[in-house]
C-alpha positions as CSV (number, residue, x, y, z in Angstrom):
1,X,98.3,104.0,99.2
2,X,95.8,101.4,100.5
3,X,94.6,101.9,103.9
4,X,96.6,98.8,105.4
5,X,99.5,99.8,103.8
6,X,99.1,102.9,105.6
7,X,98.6,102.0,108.7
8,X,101.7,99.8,108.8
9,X,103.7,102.7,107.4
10,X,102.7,105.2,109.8
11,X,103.5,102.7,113.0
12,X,106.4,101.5,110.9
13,X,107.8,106.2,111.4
14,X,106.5,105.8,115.0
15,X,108.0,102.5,116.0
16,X,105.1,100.8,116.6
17,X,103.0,97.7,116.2
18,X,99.7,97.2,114.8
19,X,96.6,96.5,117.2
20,X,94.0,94.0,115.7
21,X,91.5,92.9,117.3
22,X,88.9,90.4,116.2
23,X,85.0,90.2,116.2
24,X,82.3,87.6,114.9
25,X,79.9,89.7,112.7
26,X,76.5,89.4,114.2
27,X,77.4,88.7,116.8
28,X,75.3,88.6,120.1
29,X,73.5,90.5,117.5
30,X,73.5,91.8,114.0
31,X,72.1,95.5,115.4
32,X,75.2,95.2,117.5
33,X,78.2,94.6,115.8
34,X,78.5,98.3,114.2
35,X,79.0,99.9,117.7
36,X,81.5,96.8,118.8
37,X,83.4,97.8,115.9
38,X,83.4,101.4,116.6
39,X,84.6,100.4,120.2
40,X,87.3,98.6,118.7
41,X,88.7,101.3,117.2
42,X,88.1,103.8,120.6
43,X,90.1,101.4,122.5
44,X,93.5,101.5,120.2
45,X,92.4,99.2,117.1
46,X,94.9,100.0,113.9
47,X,93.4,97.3,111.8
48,X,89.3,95.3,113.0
49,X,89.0,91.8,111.8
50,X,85.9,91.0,111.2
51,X,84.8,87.4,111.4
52,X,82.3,86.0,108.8
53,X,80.2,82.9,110.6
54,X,80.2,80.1,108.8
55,X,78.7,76.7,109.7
56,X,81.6,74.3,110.1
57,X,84.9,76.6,111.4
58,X,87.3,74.6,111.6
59,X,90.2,76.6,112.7
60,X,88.2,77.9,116.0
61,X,87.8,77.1,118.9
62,X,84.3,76.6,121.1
63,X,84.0,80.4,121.9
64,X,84.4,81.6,117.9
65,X,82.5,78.5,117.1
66,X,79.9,79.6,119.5
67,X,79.5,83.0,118.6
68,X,79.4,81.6,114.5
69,X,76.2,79.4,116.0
70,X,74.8,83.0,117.7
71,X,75.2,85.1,114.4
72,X,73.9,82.2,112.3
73,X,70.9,82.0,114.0
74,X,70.4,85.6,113.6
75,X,70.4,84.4,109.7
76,X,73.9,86.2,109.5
77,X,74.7,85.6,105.7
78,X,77.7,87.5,103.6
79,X,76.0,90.2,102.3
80,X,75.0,91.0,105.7
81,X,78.1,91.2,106.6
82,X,79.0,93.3,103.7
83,X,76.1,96.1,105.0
84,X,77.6,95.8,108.3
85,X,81.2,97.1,106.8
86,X,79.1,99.6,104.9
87,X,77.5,101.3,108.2
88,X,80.4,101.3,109.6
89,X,82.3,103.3,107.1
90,X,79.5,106.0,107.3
91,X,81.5,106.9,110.8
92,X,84.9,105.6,110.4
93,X,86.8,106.1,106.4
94,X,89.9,105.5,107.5
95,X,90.1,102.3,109.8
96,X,91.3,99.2,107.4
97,X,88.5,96.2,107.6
98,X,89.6,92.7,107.0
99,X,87.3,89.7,106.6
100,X,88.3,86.9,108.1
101,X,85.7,83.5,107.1
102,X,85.8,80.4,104.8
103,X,85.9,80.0,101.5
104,X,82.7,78.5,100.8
105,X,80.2,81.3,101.3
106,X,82.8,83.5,99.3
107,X,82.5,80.8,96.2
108,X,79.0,80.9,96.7
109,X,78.8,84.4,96.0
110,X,80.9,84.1,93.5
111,X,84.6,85.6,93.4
112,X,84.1,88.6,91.3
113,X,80.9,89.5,92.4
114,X,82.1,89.1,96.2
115,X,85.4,91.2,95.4
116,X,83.6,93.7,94.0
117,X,80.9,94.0,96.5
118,X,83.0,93.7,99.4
119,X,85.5,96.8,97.5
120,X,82.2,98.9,97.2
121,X,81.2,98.1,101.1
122,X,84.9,99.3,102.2
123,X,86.5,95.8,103.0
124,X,90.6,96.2,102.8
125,X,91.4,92.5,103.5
126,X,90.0,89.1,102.7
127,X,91.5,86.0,104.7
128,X,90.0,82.8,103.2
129,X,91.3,80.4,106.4
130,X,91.0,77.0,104.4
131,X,91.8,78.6,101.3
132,X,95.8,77.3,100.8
133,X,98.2,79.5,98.7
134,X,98.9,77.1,95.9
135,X,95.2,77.1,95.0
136,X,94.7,80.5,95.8
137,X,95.4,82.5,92.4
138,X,91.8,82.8,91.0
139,X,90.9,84.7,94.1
140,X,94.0,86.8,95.0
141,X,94.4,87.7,91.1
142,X,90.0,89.1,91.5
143,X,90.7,90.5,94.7
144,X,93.8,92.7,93.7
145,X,92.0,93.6,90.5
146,X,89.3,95.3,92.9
147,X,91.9,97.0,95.4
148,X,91.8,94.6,98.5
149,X,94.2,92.6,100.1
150,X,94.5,88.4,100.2
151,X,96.0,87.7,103.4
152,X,97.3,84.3,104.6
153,X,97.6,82.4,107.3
154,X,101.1,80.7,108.2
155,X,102.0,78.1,110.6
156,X,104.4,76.7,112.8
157,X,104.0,74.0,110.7
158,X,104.1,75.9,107.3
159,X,107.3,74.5,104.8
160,X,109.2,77.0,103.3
161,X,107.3,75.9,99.6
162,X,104.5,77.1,101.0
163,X,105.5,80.2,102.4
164,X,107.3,80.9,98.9
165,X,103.7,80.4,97.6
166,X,102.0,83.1,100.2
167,X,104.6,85.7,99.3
168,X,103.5,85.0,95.8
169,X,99.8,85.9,96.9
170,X,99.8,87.7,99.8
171,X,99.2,91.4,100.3
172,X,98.4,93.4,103.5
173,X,100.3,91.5,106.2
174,X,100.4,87.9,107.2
175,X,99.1,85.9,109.5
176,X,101.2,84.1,111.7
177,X,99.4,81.4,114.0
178,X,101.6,81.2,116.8
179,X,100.9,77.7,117.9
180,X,99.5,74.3,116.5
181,X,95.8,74.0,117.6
182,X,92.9,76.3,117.2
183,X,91.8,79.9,118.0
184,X,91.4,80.2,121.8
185,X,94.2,77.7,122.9
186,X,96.0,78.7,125.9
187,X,99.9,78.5,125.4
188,X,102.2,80.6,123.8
189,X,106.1,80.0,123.2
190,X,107.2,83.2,122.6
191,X,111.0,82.1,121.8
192,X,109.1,79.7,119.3
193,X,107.9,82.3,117.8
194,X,110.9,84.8,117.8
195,X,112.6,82.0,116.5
196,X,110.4,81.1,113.4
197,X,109.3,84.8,112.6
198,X,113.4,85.3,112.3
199,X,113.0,82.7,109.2
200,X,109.7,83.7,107.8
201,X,111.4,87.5,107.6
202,X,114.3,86.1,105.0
203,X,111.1,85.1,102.9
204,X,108.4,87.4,103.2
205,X,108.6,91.1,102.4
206,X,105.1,91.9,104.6
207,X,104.3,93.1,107.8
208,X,103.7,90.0,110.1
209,X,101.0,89.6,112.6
210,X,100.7,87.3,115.3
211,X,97.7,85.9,116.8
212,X,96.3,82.8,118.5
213,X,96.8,82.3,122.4
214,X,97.2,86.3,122.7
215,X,94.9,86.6,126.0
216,X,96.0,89.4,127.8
217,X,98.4,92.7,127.7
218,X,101.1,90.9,129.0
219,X,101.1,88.0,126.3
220,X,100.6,91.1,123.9
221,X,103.4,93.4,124.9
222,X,105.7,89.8,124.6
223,X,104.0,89.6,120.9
224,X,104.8,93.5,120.5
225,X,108.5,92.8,120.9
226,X,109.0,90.3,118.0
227,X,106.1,90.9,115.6
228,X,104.8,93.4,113.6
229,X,101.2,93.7,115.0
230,X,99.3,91.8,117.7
231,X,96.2,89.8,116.7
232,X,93.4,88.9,119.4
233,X,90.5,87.2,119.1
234,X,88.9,85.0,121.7
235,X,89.3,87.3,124.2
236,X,87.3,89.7,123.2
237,X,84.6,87.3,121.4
238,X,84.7,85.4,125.1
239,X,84.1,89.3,126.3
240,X,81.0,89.7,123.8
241,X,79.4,86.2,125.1
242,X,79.6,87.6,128.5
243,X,78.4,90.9,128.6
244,X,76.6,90.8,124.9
245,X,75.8,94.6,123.5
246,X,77.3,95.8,126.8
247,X,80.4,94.7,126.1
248,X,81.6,97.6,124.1
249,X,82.6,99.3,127.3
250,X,84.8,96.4,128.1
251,X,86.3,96.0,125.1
252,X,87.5,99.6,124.8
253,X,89.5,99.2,127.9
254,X,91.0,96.1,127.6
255,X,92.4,97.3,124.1
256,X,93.3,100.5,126.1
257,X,95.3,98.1,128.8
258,X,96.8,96.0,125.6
259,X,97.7,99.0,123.4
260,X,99.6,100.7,126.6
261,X,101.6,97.5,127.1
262,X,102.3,97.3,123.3
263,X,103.7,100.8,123.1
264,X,105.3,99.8,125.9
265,X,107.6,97.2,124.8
266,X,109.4,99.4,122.9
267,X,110.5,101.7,125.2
């Protein structure tokens, strides 16, 4: 079984949610984003997103955008994010690794030679944001052929065609953005949510994350109580701006604070 799979099957027997956080690779600094990742994972992480910066984000907000501008300017490509998956398997075989970017350096790289380089690194995930389902075959078809997972994103906004289409692609989990807007935005409607993850479940087979305006562990532990795992982002990138290298301490216990109040909401 594939390490996402069994992750969500283990918390699945333990009646729990998935933890994942999210990071910008190379971000405050190349050198540093192994040992962010590793903190990750001390503080409670089931599943690290890894962000791959990319020029033009679109779906961010100012603090992913601005921490896409740091790593850039490190010269932050792909394959360096690739190594950095790499170094951090040397300590870590069993955490599941999803990238989370744009399509355009993937079709740069080309989609074999990306799926196959990014299989060989230890990637389990790939989540192409502006990448939509219906034109998302050619890559999901290469990325199952090399073991990893295509996840989606899905939207409040997201008609039921379209959500028929991800379940045709999608593997892993999915991606549920709880709110219109971009990563970082402030409110969350958690009976919105409920209330649209209630339909999404008569469609979609896969574990269902939620992330976008999850800011805290009390916004979390609400997220714990509908969803299948708990995505945040901002936070902690907001965290790495901050404090830079140093915030690896912080980061630890903040997931420590989130993952108590997740396990929490189920007791």
């Amino acid at each position: 079984m594939a390490r996402i799979q069994t992750v969500f099957s283990r918390l699945k027997s333990q009646q729990k949610q998935a933890l994942i956080p999210y990071i910008t690779a190379g971000d405050p600094h190349p050198a540093a984003t192994v040992g962010l990742m590793h903190a990750l994972v001390a503080g409670g992480a089931d599943i690290v997103e890894l962000g791959v910066p990319f020029s033009d984000p679109m779906a961010d907000g100012p603090v992913i955008q601005k921490a896409s501008e740091r790593a850039l300017a490190h010269g932050v490509s792909l394959t360096s994010v690739l190594d950095m998956v790499r170094d951090f398997r040397r300590r870590d075989a069993e955490t599941p690794v999803v990238l989370m970017g744009y399509a355009n350096p993937v079709e740069a790289m080309g989609y074999e030679v990306f799926a196959k380089a990014a299989s060989e690194a230890g990637v389990d995930g790939v989540l192409t944001v502006d990448l939509p389902p219906e034109e998302a075959a050619a890559l999901s078809d290469i990325l199952k052929a090399h073991g990893l997972d295509p996840i989606f994103l899905l939207a409040p906004t997201t008609p039921d065609w379209r959500v028929a289409e991800v379940a045709k692609h999608a593997a892993g989990y999915v991606y549920y953005v709880s709110l219109k807007g971009v990563t970082g935005a402030a409110t969350l409607d958690i009976d919105s949510v409920a209330s649209k993850l209630a339909h999404l479940r008569g469609q979609l087979s896969l574990p269902i994350g939620v992330g976008f305006g999850i800011r805290d562990a009390a916004s979390a532990q609400a997220v714990a109580r509908i969803a299948d795992s708990v995505i945040i982002g901002s936070r902690l990138v907001q965290e790495v701006e901050e404090h830079g290298a140093d915030a690896a301490v912080r980061l630890t216990a903040f997931l420590r604070e989130v993952r108590s109040a997740m396990d929490a909401a189920r007791q």
